[in-house]
DOGUTOR-966666 format. One record per residue (C-alpha): residue number from 0; x, z, y; residue in one letter. Coordinates in pm, whole numbers, plus 50000, padded with zeros to 5 digits. Each point is the difference from the previous one (the first is absolute). Layout:
N
  pado      x      z      y  vose
   NUM      X      Z      Y     A
...
***
This chain:
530
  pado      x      z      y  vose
     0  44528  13297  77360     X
     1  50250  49870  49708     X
     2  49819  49795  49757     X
     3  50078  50060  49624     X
     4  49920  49743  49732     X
     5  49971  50137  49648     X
     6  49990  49704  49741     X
     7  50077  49924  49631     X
     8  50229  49757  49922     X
     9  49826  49707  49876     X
    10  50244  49843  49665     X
    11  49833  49649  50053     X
    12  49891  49945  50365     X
    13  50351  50187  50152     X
    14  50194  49860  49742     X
    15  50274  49725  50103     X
    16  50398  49943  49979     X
    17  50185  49718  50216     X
    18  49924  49825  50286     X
    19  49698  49871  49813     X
    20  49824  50334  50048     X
    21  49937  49973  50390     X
    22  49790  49706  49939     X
    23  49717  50132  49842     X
    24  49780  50315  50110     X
    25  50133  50360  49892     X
    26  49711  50281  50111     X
    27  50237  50256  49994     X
    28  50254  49842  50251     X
    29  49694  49805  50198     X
    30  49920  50392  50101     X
    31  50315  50010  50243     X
    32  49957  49620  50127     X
    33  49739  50039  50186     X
    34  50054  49986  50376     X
    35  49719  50233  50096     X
    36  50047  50266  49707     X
    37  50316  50224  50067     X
    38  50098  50219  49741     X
    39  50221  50252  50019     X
    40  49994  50110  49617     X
    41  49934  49810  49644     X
    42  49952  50260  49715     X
    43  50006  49781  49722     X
    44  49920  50091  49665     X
    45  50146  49809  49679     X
    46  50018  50047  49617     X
    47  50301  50043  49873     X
    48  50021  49706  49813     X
    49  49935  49815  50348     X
    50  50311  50208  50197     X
    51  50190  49621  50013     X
    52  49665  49847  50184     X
    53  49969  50357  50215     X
    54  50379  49966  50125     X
    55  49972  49627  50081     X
    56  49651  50070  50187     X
    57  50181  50271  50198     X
    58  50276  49800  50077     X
    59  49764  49694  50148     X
    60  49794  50205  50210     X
    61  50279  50158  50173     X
    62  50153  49663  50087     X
    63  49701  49888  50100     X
    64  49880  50360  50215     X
    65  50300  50174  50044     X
    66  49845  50265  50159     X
    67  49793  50119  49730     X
    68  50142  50224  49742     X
    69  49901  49953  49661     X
    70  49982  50238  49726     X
    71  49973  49922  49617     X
    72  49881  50243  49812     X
    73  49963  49990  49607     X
    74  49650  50098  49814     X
    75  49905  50087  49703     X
    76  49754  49875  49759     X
    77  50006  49793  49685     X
    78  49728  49776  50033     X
    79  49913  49876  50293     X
    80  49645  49869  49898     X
    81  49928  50403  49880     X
    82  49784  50135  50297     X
    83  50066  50357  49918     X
    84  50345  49959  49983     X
    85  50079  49809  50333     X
    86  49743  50202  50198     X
    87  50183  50338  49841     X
    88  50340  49836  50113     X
    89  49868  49916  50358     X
    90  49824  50310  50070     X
    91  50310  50179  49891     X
    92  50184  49767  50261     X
    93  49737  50076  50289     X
    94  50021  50352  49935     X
    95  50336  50053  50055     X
    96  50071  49760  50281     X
    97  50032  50149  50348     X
    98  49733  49876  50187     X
    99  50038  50093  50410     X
   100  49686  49822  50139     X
   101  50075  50113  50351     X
   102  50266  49776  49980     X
   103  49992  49760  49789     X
   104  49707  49724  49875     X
   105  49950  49899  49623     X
   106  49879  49644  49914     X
   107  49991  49988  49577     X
   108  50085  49620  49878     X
   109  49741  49940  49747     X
   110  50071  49624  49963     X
   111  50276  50023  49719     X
   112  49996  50185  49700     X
   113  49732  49996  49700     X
   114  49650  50030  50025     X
   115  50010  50358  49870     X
   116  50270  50069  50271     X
   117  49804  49859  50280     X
   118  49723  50175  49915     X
   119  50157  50315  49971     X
   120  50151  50001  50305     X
   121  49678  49878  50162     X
   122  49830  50326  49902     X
   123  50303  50244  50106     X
   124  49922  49873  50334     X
   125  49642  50037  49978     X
   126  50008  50336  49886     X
   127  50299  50102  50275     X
   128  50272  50053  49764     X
   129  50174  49729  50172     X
   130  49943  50023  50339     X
   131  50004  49662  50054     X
   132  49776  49682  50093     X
   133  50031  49688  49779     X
   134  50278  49713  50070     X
   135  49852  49697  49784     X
   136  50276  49656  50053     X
   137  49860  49646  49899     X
   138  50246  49657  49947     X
   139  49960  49767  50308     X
   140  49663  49777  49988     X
   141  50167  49660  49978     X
   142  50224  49968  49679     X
   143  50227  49755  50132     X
   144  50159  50192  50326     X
   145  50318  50084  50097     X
   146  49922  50318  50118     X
   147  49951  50282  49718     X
   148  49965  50290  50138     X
   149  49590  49993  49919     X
   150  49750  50189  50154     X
   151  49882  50414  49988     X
   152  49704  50222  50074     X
   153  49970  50335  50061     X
   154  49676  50215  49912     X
   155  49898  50335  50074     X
   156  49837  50181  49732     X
   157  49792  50215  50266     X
   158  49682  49836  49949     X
   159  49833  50150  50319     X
   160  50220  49758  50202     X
   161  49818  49732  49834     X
   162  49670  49960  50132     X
   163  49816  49722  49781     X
   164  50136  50213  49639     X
   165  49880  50325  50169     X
   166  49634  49830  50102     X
   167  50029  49871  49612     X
   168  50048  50331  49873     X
   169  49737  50141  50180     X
   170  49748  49737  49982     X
   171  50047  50053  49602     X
   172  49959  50384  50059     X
   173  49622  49936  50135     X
   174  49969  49773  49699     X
   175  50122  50241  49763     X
   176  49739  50312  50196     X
   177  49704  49747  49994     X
   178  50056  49946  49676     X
   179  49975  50347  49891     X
   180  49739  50034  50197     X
   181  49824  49693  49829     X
   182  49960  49841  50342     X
   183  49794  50261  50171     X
   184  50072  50059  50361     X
   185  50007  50326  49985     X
   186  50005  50223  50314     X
   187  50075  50334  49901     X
   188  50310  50161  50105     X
   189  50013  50274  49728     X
   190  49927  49706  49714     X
   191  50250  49669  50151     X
   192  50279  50285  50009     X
   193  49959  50089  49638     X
   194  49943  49661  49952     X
   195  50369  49919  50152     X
   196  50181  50286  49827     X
   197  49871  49880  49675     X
   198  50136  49630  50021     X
   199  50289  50125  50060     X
   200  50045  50234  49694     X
   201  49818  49698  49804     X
   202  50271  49766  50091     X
   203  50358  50260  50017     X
   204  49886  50248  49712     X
   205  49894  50012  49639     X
   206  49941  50344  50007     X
   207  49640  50151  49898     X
   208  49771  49993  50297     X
   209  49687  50233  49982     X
   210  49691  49890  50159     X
   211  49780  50268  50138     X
   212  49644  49991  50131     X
   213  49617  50024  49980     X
   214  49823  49805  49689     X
   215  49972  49618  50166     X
   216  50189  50048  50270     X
   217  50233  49681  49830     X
   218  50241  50165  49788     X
   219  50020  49727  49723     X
   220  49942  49732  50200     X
   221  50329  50129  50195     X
   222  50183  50037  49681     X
   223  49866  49668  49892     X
   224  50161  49794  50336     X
   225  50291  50179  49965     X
   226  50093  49898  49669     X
   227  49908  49672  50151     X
   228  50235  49976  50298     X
   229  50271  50104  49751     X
   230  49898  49726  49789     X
   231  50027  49735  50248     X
   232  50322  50148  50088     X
   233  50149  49994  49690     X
   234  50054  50354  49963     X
   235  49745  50047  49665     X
   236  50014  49794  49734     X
   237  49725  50157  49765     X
   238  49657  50053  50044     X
   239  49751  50248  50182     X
   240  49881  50273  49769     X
   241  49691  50190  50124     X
   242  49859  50330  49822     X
   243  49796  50278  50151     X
   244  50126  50310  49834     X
   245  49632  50167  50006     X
   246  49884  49759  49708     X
   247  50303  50145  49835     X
   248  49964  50281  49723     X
   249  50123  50154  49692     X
   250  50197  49745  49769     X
   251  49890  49738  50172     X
   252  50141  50087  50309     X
   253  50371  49995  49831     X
   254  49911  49714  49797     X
   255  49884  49834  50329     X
   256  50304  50027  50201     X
   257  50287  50046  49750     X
   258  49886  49786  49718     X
   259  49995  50081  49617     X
   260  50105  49920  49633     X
   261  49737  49909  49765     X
   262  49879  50334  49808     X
   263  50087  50234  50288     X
   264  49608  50121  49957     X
   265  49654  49931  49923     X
   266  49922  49652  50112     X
   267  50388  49901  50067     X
   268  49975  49678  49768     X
   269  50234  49794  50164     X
   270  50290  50041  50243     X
   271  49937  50019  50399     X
   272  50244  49939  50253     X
   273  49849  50215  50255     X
   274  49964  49971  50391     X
   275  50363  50125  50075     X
   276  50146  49697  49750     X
   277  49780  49723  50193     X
   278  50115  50079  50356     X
   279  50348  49954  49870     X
   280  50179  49848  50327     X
   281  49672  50045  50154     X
   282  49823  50280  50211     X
   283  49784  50250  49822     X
   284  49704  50170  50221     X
   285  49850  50289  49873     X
   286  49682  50088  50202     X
   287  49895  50353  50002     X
   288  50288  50168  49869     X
   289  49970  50320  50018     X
   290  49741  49963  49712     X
   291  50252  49916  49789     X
   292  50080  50283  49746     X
   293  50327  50238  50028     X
   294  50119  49842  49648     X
   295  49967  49640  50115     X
   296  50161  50090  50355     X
   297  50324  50138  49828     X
   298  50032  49655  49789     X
   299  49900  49791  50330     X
   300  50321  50224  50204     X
   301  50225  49889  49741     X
   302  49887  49656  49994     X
   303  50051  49984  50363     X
   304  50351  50141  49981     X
   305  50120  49865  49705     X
   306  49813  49688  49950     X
   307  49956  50109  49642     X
   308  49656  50155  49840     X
   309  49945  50071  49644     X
   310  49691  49856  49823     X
   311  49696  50241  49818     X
   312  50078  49992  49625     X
   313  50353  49839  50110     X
   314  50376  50091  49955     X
   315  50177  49740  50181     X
   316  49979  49998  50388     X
   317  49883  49749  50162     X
   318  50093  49858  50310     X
   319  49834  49840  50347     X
   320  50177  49976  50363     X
   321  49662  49996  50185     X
   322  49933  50139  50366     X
   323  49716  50266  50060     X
   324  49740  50014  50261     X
   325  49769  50297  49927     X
   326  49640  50099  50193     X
   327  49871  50304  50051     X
   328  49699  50127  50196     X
   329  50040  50346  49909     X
   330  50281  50243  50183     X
   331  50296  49990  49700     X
   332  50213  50263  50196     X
   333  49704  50251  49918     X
   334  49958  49913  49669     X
   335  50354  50042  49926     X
   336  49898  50378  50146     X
   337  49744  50011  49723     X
   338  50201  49888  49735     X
   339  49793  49662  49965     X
   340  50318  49753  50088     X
   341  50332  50026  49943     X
   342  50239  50088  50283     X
   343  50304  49794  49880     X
   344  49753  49704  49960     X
   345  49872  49982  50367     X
   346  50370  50076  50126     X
   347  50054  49708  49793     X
   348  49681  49800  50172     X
   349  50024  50128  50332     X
   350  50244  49793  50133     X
   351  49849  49751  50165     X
   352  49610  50152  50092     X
   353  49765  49851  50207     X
   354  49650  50173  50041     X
   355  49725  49669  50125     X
   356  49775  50129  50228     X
   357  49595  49955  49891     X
   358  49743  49746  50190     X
   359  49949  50303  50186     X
   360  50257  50034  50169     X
   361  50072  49636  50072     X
   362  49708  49889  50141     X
   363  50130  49767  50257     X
   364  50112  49826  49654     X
   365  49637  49956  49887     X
   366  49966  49698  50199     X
   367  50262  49780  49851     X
   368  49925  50119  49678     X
   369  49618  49925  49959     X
   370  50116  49673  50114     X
   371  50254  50013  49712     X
   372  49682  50073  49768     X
   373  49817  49744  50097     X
   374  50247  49717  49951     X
   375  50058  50203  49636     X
   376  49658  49969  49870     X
   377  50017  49621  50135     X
   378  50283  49954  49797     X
   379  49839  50193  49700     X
   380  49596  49930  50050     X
   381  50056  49638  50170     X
   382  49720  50097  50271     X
   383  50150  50003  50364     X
   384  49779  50258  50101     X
   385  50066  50153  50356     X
   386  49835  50198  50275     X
   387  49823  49918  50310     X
   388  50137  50162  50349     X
   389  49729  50299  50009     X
   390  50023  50121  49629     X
   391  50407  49988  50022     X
   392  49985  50199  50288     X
   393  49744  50250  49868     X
   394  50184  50009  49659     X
   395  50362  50049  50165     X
   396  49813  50279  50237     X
   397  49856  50201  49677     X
   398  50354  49973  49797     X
   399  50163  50117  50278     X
   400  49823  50328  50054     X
   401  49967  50313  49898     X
   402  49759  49875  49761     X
   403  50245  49766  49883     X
   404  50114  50259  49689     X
   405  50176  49735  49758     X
   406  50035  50246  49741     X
   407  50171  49745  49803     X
   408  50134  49827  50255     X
   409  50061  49611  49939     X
   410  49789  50000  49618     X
   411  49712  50108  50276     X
   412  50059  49704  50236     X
   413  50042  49766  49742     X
   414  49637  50081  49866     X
   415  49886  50032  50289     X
   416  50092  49617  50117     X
   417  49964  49882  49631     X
   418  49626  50105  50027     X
   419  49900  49933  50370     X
   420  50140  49652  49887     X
   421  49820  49918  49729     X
   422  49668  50105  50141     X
   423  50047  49876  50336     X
   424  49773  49708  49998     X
   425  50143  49662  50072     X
   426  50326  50204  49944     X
   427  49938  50082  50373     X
   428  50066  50338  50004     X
   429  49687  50137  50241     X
   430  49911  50368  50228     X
   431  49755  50041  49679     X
   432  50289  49979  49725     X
   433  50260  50255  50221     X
   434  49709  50216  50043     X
   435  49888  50024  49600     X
   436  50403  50056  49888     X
   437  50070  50245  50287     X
   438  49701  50229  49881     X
   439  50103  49963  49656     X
   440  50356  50034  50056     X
   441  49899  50399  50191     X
   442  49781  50090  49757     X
   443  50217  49922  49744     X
   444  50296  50200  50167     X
   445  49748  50313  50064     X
   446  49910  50016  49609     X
   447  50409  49991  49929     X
   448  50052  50283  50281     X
   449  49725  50193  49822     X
   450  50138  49959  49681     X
   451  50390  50050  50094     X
   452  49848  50345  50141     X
   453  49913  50292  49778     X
   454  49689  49925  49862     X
   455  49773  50296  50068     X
   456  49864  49832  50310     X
   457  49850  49694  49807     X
   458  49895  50287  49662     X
   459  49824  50208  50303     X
   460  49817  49708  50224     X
   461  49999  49714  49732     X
   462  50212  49661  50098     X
   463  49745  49863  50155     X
   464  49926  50279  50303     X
   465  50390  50047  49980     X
   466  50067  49688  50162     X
   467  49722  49999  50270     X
   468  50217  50256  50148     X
   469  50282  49951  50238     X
   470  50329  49996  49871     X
   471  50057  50274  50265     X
   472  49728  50216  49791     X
   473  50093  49885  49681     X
   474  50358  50164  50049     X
   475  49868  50308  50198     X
   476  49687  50068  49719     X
   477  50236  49896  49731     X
   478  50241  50310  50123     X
   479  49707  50249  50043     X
   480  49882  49923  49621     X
   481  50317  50077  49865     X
   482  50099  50313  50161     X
   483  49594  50100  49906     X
   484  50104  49925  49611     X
   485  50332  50259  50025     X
   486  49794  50277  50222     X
   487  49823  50315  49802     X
   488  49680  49964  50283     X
   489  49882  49842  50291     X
   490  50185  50237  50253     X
   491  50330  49936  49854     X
   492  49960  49622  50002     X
   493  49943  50090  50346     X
   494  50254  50192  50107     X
   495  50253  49790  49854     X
   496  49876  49687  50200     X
   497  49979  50163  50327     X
   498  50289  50252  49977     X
   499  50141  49864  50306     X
   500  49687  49972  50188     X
   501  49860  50345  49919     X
   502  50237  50193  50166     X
   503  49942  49869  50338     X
   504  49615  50110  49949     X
   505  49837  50395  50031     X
   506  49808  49988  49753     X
   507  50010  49732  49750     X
   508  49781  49894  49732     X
   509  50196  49734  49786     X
   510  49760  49999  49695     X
   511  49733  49929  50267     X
   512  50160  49712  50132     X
   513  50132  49862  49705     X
   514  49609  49972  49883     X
   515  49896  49830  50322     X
   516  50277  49762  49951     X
   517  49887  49936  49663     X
   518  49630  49987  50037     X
   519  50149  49666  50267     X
   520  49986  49802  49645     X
   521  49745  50112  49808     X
   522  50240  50271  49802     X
   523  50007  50382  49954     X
   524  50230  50163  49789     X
   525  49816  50016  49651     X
   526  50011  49647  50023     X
   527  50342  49958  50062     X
   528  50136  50293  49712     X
   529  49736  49962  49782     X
***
């Protein structure tokens, strides 16, 4: 293939007239001297006001390659130390050149030139607008030497040739991942792949990113790392601004996140600046949302879009370029359908969305993590408190069942360590200990699943019976009760709950059966409607 040099003439380096001008090192004309470098073409690109130096450049490389032809080729911008006006000037140049890489090979000269023109042409290549790898010339090591021609390199901008900067790259990849996961070797497929998605929109994107998930399955402490890792990379220069929307009402709500003039209302004494003012340059997350009220969601939209919000009690606008990360543990697409959120706002949010699975559902994660809670209330109690071999094993066995509910998912764990910890004694955490937490830990989630259930079961048996049951009988009696309460009598009660079963029977006595299934728990059905 023909190699093609393209190259701006340099007014000091490839400057020269008379004999005197072959003694000292030209990059330019050094291009075309060296033995092991043929080129077959020279675009070279000049100001105007350097045609003179262009010609005479020309002129010395053909006498000195005669087989390469070399074309000059004006440009056009004023000042050459104005990056958007040389990078306009050379895109316009790379766009309309004929490139025919089947044929022919690019090398870009990037040694002459300003700063601003070297680096412009450094990131046309990069981004493929100039086909081209890099052709970087250096003056000959010794300074004293009769031989000027000086030395060149030639480098590839296709990273994945280069194995140490690829290894580098991804090396800081895992650090970037184990940072936002806070260390934790985590293990679940579902979470790491979130987890990898997210650094990258963390890192490329200042778009809003909406957090999704169970209460405590790590929704701010996510939002928290990731203003972090932008931090360290320099891509935030304000602060982290942290709100959950549910404290949130009335005037205080707008005052909260927009700010307000003193005498907007009752109790407005002095100016505030508001939430959306302090995360100026930083990342705002607002946790929970969707409890955020359809008046304070249109501001937020246009604050989003526009950057610009307008203050209670205010009429000047004020103005905050901050980045949004908003959490949610409720379903937003359905409470659009209700009328409860704004459409336009979560096609505004949606962009980036990311639902974090619960404890749950990662329980090969529970591991790492109640190691990660241990070294935390180290670091916050200063009592290195740890388990021996058989509790660890019986505790890991319990989280990881079907008892294992972890209703709210990592708040639960964290208890859960923080108090086996502290009452482990010797801060050796013992069989006893495990045992004490994991009965609390059920009968606490039994008394929630009671309670997130209607609550005629627990009005009917009292909480205390309600919970001796099964949670298999606590759903099938809580069912029975209700359908009892909408029925006009026994036998309709009971041929609603066995409708399917009745018709496979001769004779069928539903009200009957409905009583003996009843009488099972101590009920009949003046207890239950009366």
């Amino acid at each position: 293939m023909k190699s093609v040099v393209m190259g701006i003439v340099g007014p000091v380096l490839d400057r020269g007239a008379g004999p005197s001008r072959w003694e000292h090192w030209r990059p330019s004309v050094s291009v075309c001297q060296q033995e092991d470098l043929l080129v077959s073409r020279f675009e070279l690109l000049y100001q105007e006001s350097f045609a003179k130096t262009a010609k005479q450049v020309r002129q010395d490389i053909q006498s000195v390659s005669p087989e390469t032809e070399v074309r000059i080729t004006p440009i056009s911008f004023k000042d050459p130390w104005d990056f958007q006006d040389v990078y306009a000037s050379l895109h316009d140049f790379c766009k309309s050149y004929p490139f025919n890489e089947e044929e022919e090979e690019y090398l870009v000269h990037i040694t002459t030139g300003t700063h601003v023109a070297q680096i412009c042409l450094f990131l046309l290549a990069e981004t493929r607008h100039l086909p081209a790898k890099l052709l970087q010339t250096s003056p000959p090591r010794r300074k004293h030497t009769a031989n000027v021609i000086g030395n060149y390199q030639i480098i590839d901008l296709d990273l994945s040739r280069y194995d140490r900067i690829a290894s580098r790259f991804q090396r800081e990849l895992r650090e970037d991942l184990s940072f936002l996961k806070s260390g934790i070797e985590t293990k679940s497929p579902l979470f790491n792949a979130i987890i990898e998605r997210i650094e990258k929109v963390a890192i490329h994107s200042d778009a809003p990113i909406l957090l999704e998930g169970p209460t405590g399955a790590g929704k701010s402490h996510l939002a928290r790392r990731i203003y972090e890792l932008k931090s360290a990379r320099r891509e935030v220069e304000g602060p982290f601004v942290e709100v959950n929307c549910a404290t949130l009402r009335g005037d205080a709500a707008m005052s909260t996140l927009f700010g307000h003039k003193k005498g907007a209302f009752t109790g407005a004494q002095r100016d505030r600046a508001g939430l959306l003012n302090s995360a100026d340059k930083g990342i705002l997350f607002l946790d929970e949302i969707g409890e955020l009220g359809l008046d304070e969601q249109a501001m937020l939209l246009r604050a989003i879009e526009e950057k610009k919000f307008l203050p209670v009690g205010s009429d000047q606008e004020e103005e905050s370029n901050f980045q949004l990360i908003a959490g949610t543990n409720r379903n937003l697409k359905s409470w659009v359908a209700k009328g409860e959120f704004r459409d336009d706002l979560l096609a505004r949010i949606n962009l980036w969305t990311f639902c974090l699975p619960g404890l749950k559902d990662r329980k090969e994660d529970i591991a790492p993590n109640l190691d990660y809670e241990l070294d935390q209330f180290e670091t916050t109690a200063g009592i290195h408190a740890r388990f021996n071999k058989e509790a660890r094993s019986l505790f890991l066995d319990f989280a990881r069942s079907t008892d294992g509910l972890w209703k709210a998912n990592f708040r639960d764990l964290n208890a859960a360590v923080t108090r086996m910890a502290t009452l482990a004694p010797g801060a050796r955490i013992n069989v006893e200990t495990v045992k004490e937490e994991t009965d609390r830990l059920k009968e606490s989630w039994q008394v929630e699943a009671a309670e997130e259930a209607d609550s005629n079961l627990i009005r009917t048996l009292g909480r205390k019976r309600a919970l001796t049951l099964d949670r298999f009988d606590q759903v099938q009696l809580e069912e029975v009760i209700r359908v009892c309460h909408e029925s006009r009598s026994l036998s309709d009660a009971g041929r609603t709950l066995f409708s399917v079963s009745r018709e496979k029977k001769k004779k069928s006595n539903d009200a009957d059966r409905l009583r003996k299934y009843l009488a099972k728990f101590d009920l009949d059905w003046a207890r239950i409607t009366g």
